[in-house]
N, C-alpha and C positions, 0 to 999 in steps of 0.2 A: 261613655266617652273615656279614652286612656289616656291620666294625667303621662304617667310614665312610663314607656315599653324599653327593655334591655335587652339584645339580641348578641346571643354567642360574646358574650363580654369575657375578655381575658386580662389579668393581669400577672405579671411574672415579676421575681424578682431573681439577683443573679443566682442561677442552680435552684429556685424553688417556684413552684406556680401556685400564686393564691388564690386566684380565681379563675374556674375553667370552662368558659362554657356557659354563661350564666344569661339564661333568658326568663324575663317575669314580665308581665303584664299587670300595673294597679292603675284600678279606673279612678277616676277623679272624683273626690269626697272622701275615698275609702279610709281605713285606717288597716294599715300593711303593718304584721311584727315580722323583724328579720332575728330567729334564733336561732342555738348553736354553739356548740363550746369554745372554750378559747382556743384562737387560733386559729378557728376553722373559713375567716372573712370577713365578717358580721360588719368591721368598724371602715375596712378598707374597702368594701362595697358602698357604704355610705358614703363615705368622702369622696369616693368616684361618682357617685349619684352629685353631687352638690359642688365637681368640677374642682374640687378642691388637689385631686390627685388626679392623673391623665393614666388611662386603661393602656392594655397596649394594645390590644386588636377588639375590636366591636363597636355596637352601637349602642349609646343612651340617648334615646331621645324624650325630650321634655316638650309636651304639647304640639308633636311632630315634628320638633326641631332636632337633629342631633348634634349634642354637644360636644361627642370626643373630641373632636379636634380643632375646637375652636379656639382661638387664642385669648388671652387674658383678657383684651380689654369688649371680648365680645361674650365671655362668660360674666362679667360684671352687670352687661344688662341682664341675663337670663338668671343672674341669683337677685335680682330684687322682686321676681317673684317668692322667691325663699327664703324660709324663717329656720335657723338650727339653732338648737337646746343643746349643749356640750353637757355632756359628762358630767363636770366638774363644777358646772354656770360659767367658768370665765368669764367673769365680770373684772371689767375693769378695778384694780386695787384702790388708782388713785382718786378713781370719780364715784361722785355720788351715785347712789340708787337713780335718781331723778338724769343727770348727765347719761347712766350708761342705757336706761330705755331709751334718750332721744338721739344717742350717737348714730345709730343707721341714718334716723329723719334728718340729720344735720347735715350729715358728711353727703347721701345722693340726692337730696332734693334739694336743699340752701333755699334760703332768702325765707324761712321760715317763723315768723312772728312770734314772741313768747308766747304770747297769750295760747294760741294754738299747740304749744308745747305742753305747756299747761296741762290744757283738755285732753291731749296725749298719753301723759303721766297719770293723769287722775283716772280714765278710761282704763286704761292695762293695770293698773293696780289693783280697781276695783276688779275686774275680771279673777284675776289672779290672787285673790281673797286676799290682798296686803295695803288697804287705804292707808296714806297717813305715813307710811315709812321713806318718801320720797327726797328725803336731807340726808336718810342714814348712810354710812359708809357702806360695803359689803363684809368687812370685817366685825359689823355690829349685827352680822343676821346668821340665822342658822343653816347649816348645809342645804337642809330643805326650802327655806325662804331663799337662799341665793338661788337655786333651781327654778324658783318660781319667778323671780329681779330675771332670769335667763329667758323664762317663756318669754314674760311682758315685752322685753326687749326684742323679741323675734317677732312678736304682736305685732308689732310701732309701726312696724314697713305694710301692714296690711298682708303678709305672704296667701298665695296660695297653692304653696308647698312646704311644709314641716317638718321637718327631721330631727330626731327625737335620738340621741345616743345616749344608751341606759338610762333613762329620767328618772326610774329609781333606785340604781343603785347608792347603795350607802343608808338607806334612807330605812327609821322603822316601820311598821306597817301599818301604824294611822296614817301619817307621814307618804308613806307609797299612794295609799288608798284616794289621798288629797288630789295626788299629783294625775292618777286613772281618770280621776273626775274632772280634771280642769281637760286633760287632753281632748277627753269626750268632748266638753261643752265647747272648747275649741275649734271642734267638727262642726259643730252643729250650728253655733255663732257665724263661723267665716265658710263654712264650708269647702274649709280646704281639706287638699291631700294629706296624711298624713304617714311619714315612714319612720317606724320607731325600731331602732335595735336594742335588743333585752335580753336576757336570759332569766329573767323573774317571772317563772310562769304563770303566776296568780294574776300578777296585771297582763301578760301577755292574753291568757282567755279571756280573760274579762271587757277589755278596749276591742279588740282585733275582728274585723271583718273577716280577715285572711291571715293567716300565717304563711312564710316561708321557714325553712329547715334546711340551714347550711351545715354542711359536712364535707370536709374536707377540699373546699373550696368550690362546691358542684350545689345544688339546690335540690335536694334529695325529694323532698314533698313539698307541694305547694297545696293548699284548702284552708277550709273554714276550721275554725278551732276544736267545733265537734270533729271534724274529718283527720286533725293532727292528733287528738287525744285514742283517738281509735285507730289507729294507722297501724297496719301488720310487720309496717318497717324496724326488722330491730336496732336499728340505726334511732330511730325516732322513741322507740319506748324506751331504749337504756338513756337517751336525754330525760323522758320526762319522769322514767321511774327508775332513779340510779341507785335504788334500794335495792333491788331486781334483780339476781344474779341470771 
């Protein structure tokens, strides 16, 4: 079954086309990496997947649904299947660890009981190897713990769709290594979709069903991570071996 199909997807900005043409196919469960140098769409493909920014011509459709051109308050129901990991965590500054995992459960579902919130908190945390930190601020956790305060919080809604922007960048590579594992068990827990964009090879072969390869706003190769490591595309080896003259 296909969580998400994209058909000739365009987007332009004025005098530049960032995305051209862009058709992919990820079945549901999978774990999809979207790599590729900077600049080349990676982040603007994502945001277009999760409705966040409007294509200009194509289709994304989500469980057969297409969402280009649906209006605001009708992509609102189609993202509480989805859970996004920013970059950065974006966790709220002013609230707790505890407030920002239950901010989705509060704001769309209401009339929701502590105690239930509770079991929410305690649930996602333990998941996300951090029991016990649910008073701390976010300014009292590390880059990599607020990345994880960001899973938990994508958890809470139960999504089953995932989108995953650089999860580990920044991050050193026990630290990376945490974050490949939690995605995995992610999978395998909820069984959702999952769409990650990366340019951190190691965890991209490592998590990934399938890779996609953006270049220059087109999707140059799509396969399995043996089939991107082996790929005769010099487009593809000068990304993964930029040693390589």
């Amino acid at each position: 079954m296909t969580a998400i199909r994209v058909r000739n997807l365009v987007y332009d900005l004025p005098g530049k086309r960032i995305l051209d043409g862009i058709d992919i196919d990820i079945d549901s469960g999978a774990i999809v990496s979207i790599m590729g140098a900077s600049g080349s769409g990676k982040t603007t493909l994502l945001k277009i997947l999760t409705g966040l920014r409007r294509p200009t011509s194509g289709q994304i459709l989500i469980d057969d649904i297409d969402i280009a051109n649906m209006t605001e308050q009708e992509l609102d129901t189609v993202r509480l299947k989805m859970g996004l990991v920013f970059q950065y965590a974006a966790l709220f500054d002013s609230l707790s660890v505890y407030d920002n995992i239950v901010f989705g459960v509060v704001r769309h579902r209401g009339g929701v009981v502590k105690s239930e919130l509770d079991e929410i908190v305690k649930g996602r945390l333990a998941e996300v190897e951090l029991p016990g930190v649910e008073r701390r601020m976010p300014s009292e956790l590390s880059g990599g713990q607020q990345k994880r305060i960001g899973l938990a919080r994508a958890l809470a809604m139960k999504p089953s769709l995932i989108f995953y922007d650089e999860p580990t960048s920044g991050l050193d590579p026990i630290t990376s290594n945490t974050i490949d594992e939690l995605i995995m068990h992610t999978r395998e827990r909820y069984k959702a979709t999952s769409v990650v964009v990366s340019h951190h090879l190691p965890s991209i072969f490592r998590i990934s069903d399938h890779v996609a390869m953006l270049d220059n706003g087109k999707i140059i190769q799509f396969g399995t991570p043996q089939e991107i490591e082996t790929s005769d595309k010099p487009e593809v080896q000068r990304f993964i071996h930029p040693e390589r003259k």
